[in-house]
N, C-alpha and C positions, 0 to 999 in steps of 0.2 A: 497283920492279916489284911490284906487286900481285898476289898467287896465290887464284883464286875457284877454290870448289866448286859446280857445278851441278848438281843432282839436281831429281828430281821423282815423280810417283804417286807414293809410298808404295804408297797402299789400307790402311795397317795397320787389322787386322780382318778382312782380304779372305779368301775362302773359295773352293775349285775344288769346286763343289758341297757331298759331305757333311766335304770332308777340310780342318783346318787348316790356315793356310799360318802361323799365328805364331812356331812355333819357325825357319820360316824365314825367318823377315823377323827375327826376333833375330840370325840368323848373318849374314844380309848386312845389315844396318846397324850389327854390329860392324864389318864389314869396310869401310865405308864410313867407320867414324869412324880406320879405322887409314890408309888412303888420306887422310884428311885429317890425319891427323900425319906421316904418311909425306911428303908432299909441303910441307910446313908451309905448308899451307893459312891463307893473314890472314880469308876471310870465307865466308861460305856461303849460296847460294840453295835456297829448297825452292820450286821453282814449282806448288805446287797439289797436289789431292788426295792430303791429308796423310791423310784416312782415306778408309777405303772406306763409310762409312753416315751419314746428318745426325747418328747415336745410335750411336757408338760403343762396343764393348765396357769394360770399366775396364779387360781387360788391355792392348787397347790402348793407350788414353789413360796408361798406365804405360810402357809400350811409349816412348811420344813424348816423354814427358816423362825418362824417363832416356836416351835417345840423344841429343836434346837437349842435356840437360847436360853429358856427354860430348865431344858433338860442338863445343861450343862452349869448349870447354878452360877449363872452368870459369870460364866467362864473359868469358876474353879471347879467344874468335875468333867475331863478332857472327853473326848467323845472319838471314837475312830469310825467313819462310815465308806463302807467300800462300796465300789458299783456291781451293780446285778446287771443277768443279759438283757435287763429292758431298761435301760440305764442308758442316756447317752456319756460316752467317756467325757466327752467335751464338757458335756454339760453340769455336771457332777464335780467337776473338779473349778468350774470357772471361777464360786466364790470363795477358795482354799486360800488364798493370799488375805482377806478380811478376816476369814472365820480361825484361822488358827492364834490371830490375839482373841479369841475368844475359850481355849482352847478347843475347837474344833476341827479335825483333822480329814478332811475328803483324800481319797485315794481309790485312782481309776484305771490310770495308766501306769505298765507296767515300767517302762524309764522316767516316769520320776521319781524325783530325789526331797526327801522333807527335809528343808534348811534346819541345820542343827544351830543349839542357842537356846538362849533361856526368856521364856514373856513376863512381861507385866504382874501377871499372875500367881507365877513362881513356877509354871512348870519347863521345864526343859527339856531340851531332845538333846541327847545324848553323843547316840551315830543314828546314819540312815545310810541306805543304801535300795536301791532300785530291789522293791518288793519287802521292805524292813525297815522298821522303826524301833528305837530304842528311847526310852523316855521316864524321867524321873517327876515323883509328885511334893508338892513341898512339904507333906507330911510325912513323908517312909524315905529311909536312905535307901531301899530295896528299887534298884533299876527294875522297869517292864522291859520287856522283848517282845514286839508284835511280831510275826511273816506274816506280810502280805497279801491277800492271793484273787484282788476284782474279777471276776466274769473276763471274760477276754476271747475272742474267733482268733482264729488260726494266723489272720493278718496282723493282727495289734499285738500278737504275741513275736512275731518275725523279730520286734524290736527290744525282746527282752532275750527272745532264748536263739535269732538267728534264723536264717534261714533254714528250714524243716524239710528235709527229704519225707515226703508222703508217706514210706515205708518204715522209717525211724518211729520207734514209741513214743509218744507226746507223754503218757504218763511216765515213763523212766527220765525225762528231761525235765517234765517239774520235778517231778520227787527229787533228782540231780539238784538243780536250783536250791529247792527248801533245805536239804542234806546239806550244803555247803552256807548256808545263811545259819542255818545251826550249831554247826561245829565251828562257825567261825564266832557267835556270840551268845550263843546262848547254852551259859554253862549254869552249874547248882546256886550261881550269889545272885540271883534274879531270877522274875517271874517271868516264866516264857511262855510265849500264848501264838496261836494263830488264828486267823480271821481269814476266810474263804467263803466265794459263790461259784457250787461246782457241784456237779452231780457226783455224789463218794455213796460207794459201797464196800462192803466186806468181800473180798474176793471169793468168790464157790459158793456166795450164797444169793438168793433171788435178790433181785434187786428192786429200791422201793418206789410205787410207783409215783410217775410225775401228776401233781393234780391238774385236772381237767383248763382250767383257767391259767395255767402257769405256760407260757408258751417254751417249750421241750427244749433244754441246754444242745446249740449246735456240738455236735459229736468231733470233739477238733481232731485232726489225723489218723480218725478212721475208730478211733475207740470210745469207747459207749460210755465211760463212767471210771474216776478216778476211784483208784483203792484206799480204804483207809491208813495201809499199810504203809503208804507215799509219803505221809507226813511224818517228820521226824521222833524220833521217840526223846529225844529233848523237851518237850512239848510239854507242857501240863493238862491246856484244855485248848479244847479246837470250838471255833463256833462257827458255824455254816449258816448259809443264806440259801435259798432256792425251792425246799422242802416244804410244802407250809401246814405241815402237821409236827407238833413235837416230837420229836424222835433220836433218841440216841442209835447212833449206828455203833458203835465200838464206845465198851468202857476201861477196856483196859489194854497196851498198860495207861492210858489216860482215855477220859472223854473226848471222844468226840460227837459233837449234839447239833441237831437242826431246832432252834428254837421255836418253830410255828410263825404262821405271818400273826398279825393283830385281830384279824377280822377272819371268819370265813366269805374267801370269791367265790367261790361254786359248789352250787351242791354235791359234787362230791366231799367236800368238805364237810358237810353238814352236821355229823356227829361228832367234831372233833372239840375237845377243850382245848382253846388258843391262849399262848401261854408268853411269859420271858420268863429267863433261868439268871438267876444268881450264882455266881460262884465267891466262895470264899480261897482265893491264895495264899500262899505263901513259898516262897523259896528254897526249892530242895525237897518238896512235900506233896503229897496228892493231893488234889484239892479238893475240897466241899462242894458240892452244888444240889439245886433243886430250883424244881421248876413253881410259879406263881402264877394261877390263873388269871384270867382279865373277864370281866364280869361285863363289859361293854358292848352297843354296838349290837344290830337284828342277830338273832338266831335263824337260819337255815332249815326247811324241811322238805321234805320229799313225803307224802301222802297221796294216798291210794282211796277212794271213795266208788261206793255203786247207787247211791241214794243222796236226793238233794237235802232232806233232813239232817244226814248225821256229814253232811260238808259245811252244810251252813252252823252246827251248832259246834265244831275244832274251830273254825274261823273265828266265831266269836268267845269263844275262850284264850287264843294267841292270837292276839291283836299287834302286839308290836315282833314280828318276824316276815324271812320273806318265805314264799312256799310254792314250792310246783307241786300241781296239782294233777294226776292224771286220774281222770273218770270215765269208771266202765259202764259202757253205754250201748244197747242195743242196735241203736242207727246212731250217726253223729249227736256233737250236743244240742238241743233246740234252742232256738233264741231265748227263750224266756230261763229256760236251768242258766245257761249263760250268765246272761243279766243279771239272774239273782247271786250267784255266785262271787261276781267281780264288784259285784256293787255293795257286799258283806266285807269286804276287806280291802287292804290299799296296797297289800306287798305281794299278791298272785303276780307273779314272773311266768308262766307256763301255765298254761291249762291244754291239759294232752286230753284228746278221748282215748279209748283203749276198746274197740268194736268186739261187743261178744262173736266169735262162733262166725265170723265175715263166708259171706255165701259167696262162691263162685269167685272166689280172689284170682286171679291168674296173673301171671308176669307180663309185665308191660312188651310189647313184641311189635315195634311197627316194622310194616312192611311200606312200599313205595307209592301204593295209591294212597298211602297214610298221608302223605306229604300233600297232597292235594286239600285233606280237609280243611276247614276253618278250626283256628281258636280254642273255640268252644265246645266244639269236639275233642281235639286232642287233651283238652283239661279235661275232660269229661274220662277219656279211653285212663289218661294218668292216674286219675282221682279215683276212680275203681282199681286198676292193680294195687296201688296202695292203702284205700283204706275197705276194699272190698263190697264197695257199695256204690251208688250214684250221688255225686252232691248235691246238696241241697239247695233252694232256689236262693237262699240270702246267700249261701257262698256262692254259686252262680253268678248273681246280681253282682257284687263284690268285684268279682275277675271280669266281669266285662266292662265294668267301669274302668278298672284298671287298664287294659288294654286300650278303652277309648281314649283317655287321657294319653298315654302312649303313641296312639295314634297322630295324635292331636296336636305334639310339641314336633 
């Protein structure tokens, strides 16, 4: 029986606006390498967006490359990571020539080919072939079967599936692709597995949404979202990238699972338990899985308050999380609720007012002698359609600073 680790987002680099999330993507990707000795994990998928920017930080890129090493038990427990759509191709695949004597296996681009051969290590690759890898560990005579299937636009894919007439189905040309990578190797005497960053859903049914912070899969030749139906029924288990809530789309006749990123990015996020799934394999057979929480890393809240007492007294009880805060407020917040507010805790991201009962709100409406006034008028006309009242003289103060400084360069 074969024991896979299924993760996915990372985002390492990712940011919840001005605050860093690094220290805690160090704590939960220890945790995730201890989870994979803990369960003596044989191999590991990273389905896509291993970073969060095409230009990632170094500390990142340090970040990946020593969890990495780690994670792959110094080079005897293989690891396959594909790229996500925030993922540069280039970049993701650059240190694939070093890291596969490690057994680490980067895959971005759709025409390459993983040199077949055996490492150091004892593992080997079997066959490959552009979007597919086959590979044996030194412990099971049982071949693995990966498909492929990185993040990819419409351009980078010209070179896998050809020139695309815009009217042609993009999803009947993967699914074509995966069908024939299937029947051509991946029969009942091995483990067959796929690895994708792709927006899948069940065809007829709602489709689930993209989180806020996840920037939305480009729609390649016209269609919204691959079916689960696309992927081969050879398949044992599917593991997806792009999702970052745990979520099984389809279990049958196999899984297919989005693992959750590591972290919650945004508060829409904020109630979710983040997770990686284990599966147990074997050849010819359904296979086992379940998902393992990650205990790591701020917690997320979204909180609603009308009173500075009962704000100040959640803040100090969740000390260690982040929280947007919105407060209902008769006029704006005053300096001092403010102040006491932000100066109670260290993870306020947002502090929203939310105006009782706004008097005389009306739609912002300029007309041409509008164009005449100054500045501080037109914030002024703005700042009542939207928050239905006149600003205050520190936000006042504030904006004309701003504008003088502006003026001034």
């Amino acid at each position: 029986m074969i024991k896979i680790l299924h993760t996915a987002d990372w985002h390492l680099g990712k940011r919840l606006q001005e605050y860093s999330r690094l220290e805690e993507q160090k704590e939960v990707l220890e945790e995730i390498i201890q989870i994979a000795e803990r369960e003596a994990v044989d191999l590991v998928l990273l389905a896509g967006d291993i970073f969060d920017s095409f230009n990632p930080s170094h500390e990142a890129v340090e970040l990946l490359y020593k969890t990495l090493r780690r994670l792959s038990n110094n080079g005897q427990r293989p690891i396959i990571a594909i790229s996500g759509n925030h993922d540069s191709t280039q970049f993701v695949e650059a240190p694939d020539p070093l890291a596969r004597e490690m057994g680490i296996f980067f895959y971005s681009r759709y025409d390459t080919v993983i040199p077949t051969g055996k490492f150091e290590n004892g593992i080997e690759i079997l066959q490959s072939e552009s979007g597919f890898v086959e590979m044996k560990l030194p412990k099971y005579d049982v071949p693995i079967r990966i498909i492929l299937a990185p993040y990819a636009n419409e351009v980078l894919l010209k070179t896998y599936l050809g020139d695309m007439d815009r009217e042609q189905e993009f999803r009947n040309l993967m699914a074509g692709k995966w069908e024939t990578l299937a029947e051509k190797y991946c029969d009942k005497k091995g483990v067959n597995l796929f690895i994708g960053h792709f927006f899948f859903t069940k065809e007829g049914e709602p489709a689930e949404a993209e989180p806020e912070s996840e920037r939305p899969i480009l729609h390649v030749g016209g269609t919204q979202a691959l079916y689960t139906h696309h992927i081969p029924n050879h398949i044992q288990y599917a593991a997806l990238g792009h999702l970052h809530r745990y979520h099984a789309v389809g279990k049958e006749p196999f899984p297919i699972v989005y693992s959750s990123s590591p972290l919650s990015y945004s508060f829409s996020e904020a109630d979710q338990q983040k997770q990686v799934v284990i599966i147990e394999a074997k050849e010819g057979e359904k296979v086992n899985y379940w998902p393992i929480g990650l205990k790591m890393g701020r917690l997320l809240f979204r909180k609603t308050f009308d009173n500075l007492p009962d704000t100040l007294e959640w803040l100090e009880g969740n000390p260690y999380c982040f929280v947007e805060i919105t407060f209902i407020t008769e006029h704006s917040i005053d300096a001092a609720t403010r102040k006491a507010i932000m100066k109670a805790h260290d993870g306020i991201v947002n502090l929203i007012p939310q105006i009782k009962n706004p008097q005389n709100r009306e739609n912002l409406s300029l007309k041409a002698e509008d164009l005449e006034k100054d500045m501080v008028s037109l914030f002024r006309m703005y700042f009542n359609s939207e928050r239905g009242q006149e600003p205050n003289e520190e936000l006042l103060g504030i904006f004309k600073e701003v504008i003088s400084q502006n003026e001034t360069t």
